[in-house]
Phi, psi and omega in degrees: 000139191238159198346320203264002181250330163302355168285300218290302189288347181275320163274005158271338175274332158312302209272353176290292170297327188288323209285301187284352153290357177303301183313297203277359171116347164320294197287328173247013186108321168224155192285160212261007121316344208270128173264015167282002185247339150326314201270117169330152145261128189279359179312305190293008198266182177231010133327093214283143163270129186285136189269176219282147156267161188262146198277156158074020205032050136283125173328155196285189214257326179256071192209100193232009181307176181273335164296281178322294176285038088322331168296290197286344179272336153284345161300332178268247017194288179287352142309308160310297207290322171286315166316301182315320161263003168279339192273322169311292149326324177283303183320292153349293195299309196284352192221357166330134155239139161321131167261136179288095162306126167256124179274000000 
């Protein structure tokens, strides 16, 4: 193989490596998935922005009442319980045998 052509191959795998840290975001700071600089800023508005409601019966987020964490620990509580039976199922699903079909 003669030189100019291993130079060639070298600067198409450079410019190669260069193109995907550009892509994921190195170079500029944020990940290449990241719309924040797509997205209006909500600053100017005078308008108080309201927080998210919470999701999953959970309590709001800043909420440290004795009601609230009664909330979310019953919430985790029936999370727990449904994983436990999806994890039961798969443990099932997984020790299965083949059934004989009858035609």
């Amino acid at each position: 193989m003669g030189t100019a052509i291993k130079w060639i191959i070298a600067l198409i795998v450079i410019a190669a490596l260069a193109w995907m840290v550009w892509w994921s975001g190195w170079l500029r700071g944020t990940g290449a998935t990241s719309q924040s600089a797509a997205v209006p800023s909500a600053a100017s508005s005078t308008v108080a922005a309201t927080p998210p409601a919470p999701t999953n019966g959970m309590s709001a987020d800043a909420d440290t009442s004795d009601a609230a964490l009664t909330q979310d620990a019953a919430a985790v509580d029936a999370q727990i319980s449904a994983y436990s039976v999806d994890a039961t199922n798969i443990s099932s699903s997984m020790s299965d045998t083949p059934v004989a079909q009858s035609y």
